[in-house]
N, C-alpha and C positions, 0 to 999 in steps of 0.2 A: 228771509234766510232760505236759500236752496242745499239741498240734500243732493247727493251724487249723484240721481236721476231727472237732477234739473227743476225737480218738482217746488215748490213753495209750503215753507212749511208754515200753517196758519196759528201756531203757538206764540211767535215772537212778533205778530201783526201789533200794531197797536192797542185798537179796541179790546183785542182778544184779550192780551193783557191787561189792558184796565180793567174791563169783567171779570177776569179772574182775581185779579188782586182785591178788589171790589167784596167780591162775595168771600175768599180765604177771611177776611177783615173782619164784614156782618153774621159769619156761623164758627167764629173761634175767638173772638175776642174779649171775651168775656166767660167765667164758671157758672158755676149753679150759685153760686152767692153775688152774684153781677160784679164779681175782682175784675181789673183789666188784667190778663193774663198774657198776652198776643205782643212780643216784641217784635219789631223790625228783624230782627236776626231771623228769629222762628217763622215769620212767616213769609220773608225770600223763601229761607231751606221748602217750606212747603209749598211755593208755588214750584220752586226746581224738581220736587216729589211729584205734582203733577205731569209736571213736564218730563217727566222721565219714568213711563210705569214700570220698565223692567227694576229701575231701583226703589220706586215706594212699594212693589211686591217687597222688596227685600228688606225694607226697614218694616214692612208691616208681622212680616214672620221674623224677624228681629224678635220683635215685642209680644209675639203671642196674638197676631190678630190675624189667623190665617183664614184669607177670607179674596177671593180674585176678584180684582179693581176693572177686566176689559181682557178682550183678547187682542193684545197690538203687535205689531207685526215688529220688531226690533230693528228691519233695515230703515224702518221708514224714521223708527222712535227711537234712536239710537241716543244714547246717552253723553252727555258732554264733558262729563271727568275729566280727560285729557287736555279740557281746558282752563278746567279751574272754576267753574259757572259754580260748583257746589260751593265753592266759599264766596263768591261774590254777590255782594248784595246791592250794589250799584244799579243795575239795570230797575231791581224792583223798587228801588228808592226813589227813582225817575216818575216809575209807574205813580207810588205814592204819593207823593210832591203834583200830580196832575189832578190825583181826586183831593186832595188834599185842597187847594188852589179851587178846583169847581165844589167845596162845601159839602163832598159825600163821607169824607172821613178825618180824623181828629187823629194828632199825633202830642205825644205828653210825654218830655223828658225825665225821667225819675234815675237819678243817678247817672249811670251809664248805659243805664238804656233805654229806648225811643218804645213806647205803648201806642199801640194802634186800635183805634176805634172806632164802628160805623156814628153818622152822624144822625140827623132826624132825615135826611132827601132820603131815597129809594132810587135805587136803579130795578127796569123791569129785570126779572130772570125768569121770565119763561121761555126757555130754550132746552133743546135735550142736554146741550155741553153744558151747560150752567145744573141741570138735573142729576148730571154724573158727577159733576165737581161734590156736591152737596150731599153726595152719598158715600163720596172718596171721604169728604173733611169728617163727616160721624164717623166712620175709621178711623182717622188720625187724631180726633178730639183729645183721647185718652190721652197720648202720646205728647202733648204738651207740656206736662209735668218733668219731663226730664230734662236735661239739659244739652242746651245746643252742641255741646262738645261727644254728646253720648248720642245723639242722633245724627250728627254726621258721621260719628265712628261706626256707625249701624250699616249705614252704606259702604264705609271701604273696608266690609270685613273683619273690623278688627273686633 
Protein backbone atom coordinates (compact mmCIF):
# COMPACT_ATOMS: atom_id res chain seq x y z
CA UNK A 1 0.00 0.00 0.00
CA UNK A 2 1.58 3.52 -0.99
CA UNK A 3 0.63 6.62 0.90
CA UNK A 4 0.66 10.02 -1.15
CA UNK A 5 4.43 10.40 -1.00
CA UNK A 6 4.81 7.27 -2.91
CA UNK A 7 6.19 5.68 0.13
CA UNK A 8 5.31 1.93 1.09
CA UNK A 9 3.59 1.33 3.84
CA UNK A 10 4.97 -1.90 5.84
CA UNK A 11 1.70 -2.49 7.91
CA UNK A 12 -0.26 -4.26 5.19
CA UNK A 13 3.00 -6.31 4.04
CA UNK A 14 2.29 -9.79 4.55
CA UNK A 15 4.53 -11.03 7.16
CA UNK A 16 4.05 -7.88 9.03
CA UNK A 17 0.52 -9.00 9.30
CA UNK A 18 0.96 -12.46 10.07
CA UNK A 19 3.23 -11.32 13.13
CA UNK A 20 0.84 -9.04 14.26
CA UNK A 21 -2.03 -11.03 14.22
CA UNK A 22 0.16 -13.79 15.58
CA UNK A 23 1.07 -12.11 18.70
CA UNK A 24 -2.62 -9.88 19.14
CA UNK A 25 -3.71 -13.90 19.31
CA UNK A 26 -0.79 -15.42 21.96
CA UNK A 27 -1.20 -12.04 24.65
CA UNK A 28 -5.15 -11.58 24.58
CA UNK A 29 -6.75 -14.65 24.15
CA UNK A 30 -7.18 -15.92 26.88
CA UNK A 31 -8.08 -14.09 31.03
CA UNK A 32 -6.63 -14.81 34.15
CA UNK A 33 -8.80 -17.90 34.63
CA UNK A 34 -7.44 -19.34 31.04
CA UNK A 35 -11.43 -18.35 29.35
CA UNK A 36 -11.06 -17.88 25.56
CA UNK A 37 -12.03 -14.42 25.54
CA UNK A 38 -10.38 -13.07 21.97
CA UNK A 39 -13.29 -13.13 19.16
CA UNK A 40 -12.46 -12.78 15.59
CA UNK A 41 -14.37 -9.43 15.62
CA UNK A 42 -12.18 -7.99 18.79
CA UNK A 43 -9.24 -8.83 17.59
CA UNK A 44 -9.52 -7.47 13.58
CA UNK A 45 -10.79 -3.91 15.59
CA UNK A 46 -7.40 -4.44 17.54
CA UNK A 47 -5.06 -5.01 14.89
CA UNK A 48 -6.97 -1.89 12.96
CA UNK A 49 -6.07 0.00 16.74
CA UNK A 50 -2.58 -0.89 15.90
CA UNK A 51 -2.67 0.33 12.67
CA UNK A 52 -3.92 3.42 13.38
CA UNK A 53 -2.22 5.07 16.65
CA UNK A 54 -4.01 8.42 16.23
CA UNK A 55 -7.40 6.30 16.95
CA UNK A 56 -6.04 3.71 19.71
CA UNK A 57 -4.85 7.03 21.57
CA UNK A 58 -8.47 7.78 21.28
CA UNK A 59 -10.16 4.52 22.40
CA UNK A 60 -7.42 4.24 25.11
CA UNK A 61 -8.51 7.86 26.74
CA UNK A 62 -12.02 6.63 25.80
CA UNK A 63 -11.59 4.15 28.55
CA UNK A 64 -9.46 5.70 31.19
CA UNK A 65 -5.99 4.46 30.01
CA UNK A 66 -4.25 7.72 29.36
CA UNK A 67 -1.17 6.52 28.85
CA UNK A 68 0.93 7.49 24.98
CA UNK A 69 1.35 4.37 22.52
CA UNK A 70 4.47 6.29 20.12
CA UNK A 71 4.98 9.44 18.66
CA UNK A 72 3.79 8.97 14.92
CA UNK A 73 3.70 11.39 12.55
CA UNK A 74 -0.30 11.19 11.30
CA UNK A 75 0.74 12.08 7.46
CA UNK A 76 2.52 8.96 7.37
CA UNK A 77 -0.19 6.94 9.81
CA UNK A 78 -3.19 8.35 8.77
CA UNK A 79 -6.30 6.63 9.43
CA UNK A 80 -8.67 4.60 7.15
CA UNK A 81 -12.38 5.38 8.32
CA UNK A 82 -13.28 6.81 5.18
CA UNK A 83 -12.86 3.41 4.08
CA UNK A 84 -14.73 1.37 6.19
CA UNK A 85 -11.33 -0.80 7.27
CA UNK A 86 -12.83 -0.19 10.94
CA UNK A 87 -15.62 -2.54 10.35
CA UNK A 88 -14.11 -5.04 8.15
CA UNK A 89 -12.75 -7.88 9.27
CA UNK A 90 -12.05 -9.81 6.01
CA UNK A 91 -8.47 -8.87 5.36
CA UNK A 92 -7.57 -10.13 9.21
CA UNK A 93 -9.50 -13.29 8.51
CA UNK A 94 -7.28 -14.01 5.49
CA UNK A 95 -4.41 -13.26 7.99
CA UNK A 96 -5.99 -15.95 10.26
CA UNK A 97 -6.93 -18.69 7.85
CA UNK A 98 -2.88 -18.50 6.94
CA UNK A 99 -1.67 -19.25 10.73
CA UNK A 100 -4.46 -21.20 11.19
CA UNK A 101 -3.51 -23.66 7.96
CA UNK A 102 0.47 -23.38 9.22
CA UNK A 103 -0.73 -24.85 12.92
CA UNK A 104 0.18 -21.53 14.93
CA UNK A 105 -3.46 -20.82 15.95
CA UNK A 106 -6.92 -22.46 16.66
CA UNK A 107 -10.18 -20.93 15.86
CA UNK A 108 -13.60 -22.35 17.81
CA UNK A 109 -16.94 -21.56 16.81
CA UNK A 110 -19.20 -21.03 19.90
CA UNK A 111 -22.49 -19.68 18.68
CA UNK A 112 -21.87 -16.75 16.59
CA UNK A 113 -18.72 -16.18 17.26
CA UNK A 114 -15.26 -17.39 16.06
CA UNK A 115 -12.55 -17.64 19.44
CA UNK A 116 -9.17 -17.26 18.62
CA UNK A 117 -6.27 -19.06 20.19
CA UNK A 118 -2.47 -19.44 20.11
CA UNK A 119 -1.60 -22.99 19.49
CA UNK A 120 1.46 -25.14 21.15
CA UNK A 121 4.29 -23.85 17.64
CA UNK A 122 5.89 -20.45 18.66
CA UNK A 123 6.77 -17.77 16.41
CA UNK A 124 10.18 -15.96 17.41
CA UNK A 125 9.29 -12.08 18.57
CA UNK A 126 12.20 -10.77 19.13
CA UNK A 127 11.84 -7.61 17.29
CA UNK A 128 11.46 -3.99 18.70
CA UNK A 129 7.85 -3.84 16.48
CA UNK A 130 6.69 -7.07 17.97
CA UNK A 131 8.31 -5.34 21.61
CA UNK A 132 5.79 -2.32 21.01
CA UNK A 133 2.92 -4.43 19.89
CA UNK A 134 3.17 -6.29 23.36
CA UNK A 135 3.22 -3.29 25.39
CA UNK A 136 0.30 -1.63 23.21
CA UNK A 137 -1.90 -5.11 23.95
CA UNK A 138 -1.25 -4.82 28.14
CA UNK A 139 -3.00 -1.43 27.38
CA UNK A 140 -5.72 -2.72 25.59
CA UNK A 141 -6.07 -6.15 27.65
CA UNK A 142 -8.59 -4.39 30.09
CA UNK A 143 -10.49 -3.23 27.28
CA UNK A 144 -11.74 -6.60 25.95
CA UNK A 145 -14.49 -6.79 28.44
CA UNK A 146 -16.66 -4.51 26.44
CA UNK A 147 -18.32 -4.91 23.71
CA UNK A 148 -17.46 -4.68 20.06
CA UNK A 149 -20.18 -2.28 19.44
CA UNK A 150 -18.86 0.07 22.52
CA UNK A 151 -15.43 -0.07 21.20
CA UNK A 152 -15.85 0.89 17.77
CA UNK A 153 -18.16 3.61 19.02
CA UNK A 154 -15.05 4.75 21.10
CA UNK A 155 -13.40 5.62 17.81
CA UNK A 156 -16.13 7.57 16.00
CA UNK A 157 -16.87 9.70 18.88
CA UNK A 158 -19.90 8.82 19.90
Amino acid sequence: MNNHFGLTDYRSELYVRVLRCWVIVKYLSHNRNLEKILTLQKAAFIDYLLNNHSLLQECLLKFGKNHQTGNFQPVLYRDNMEYGDAQSVQEFLKTTLILREAGYIEMERREVDIYLSPSILEIDLSTELTSQWIITLELIKPLLSKSISLLQKSILGE
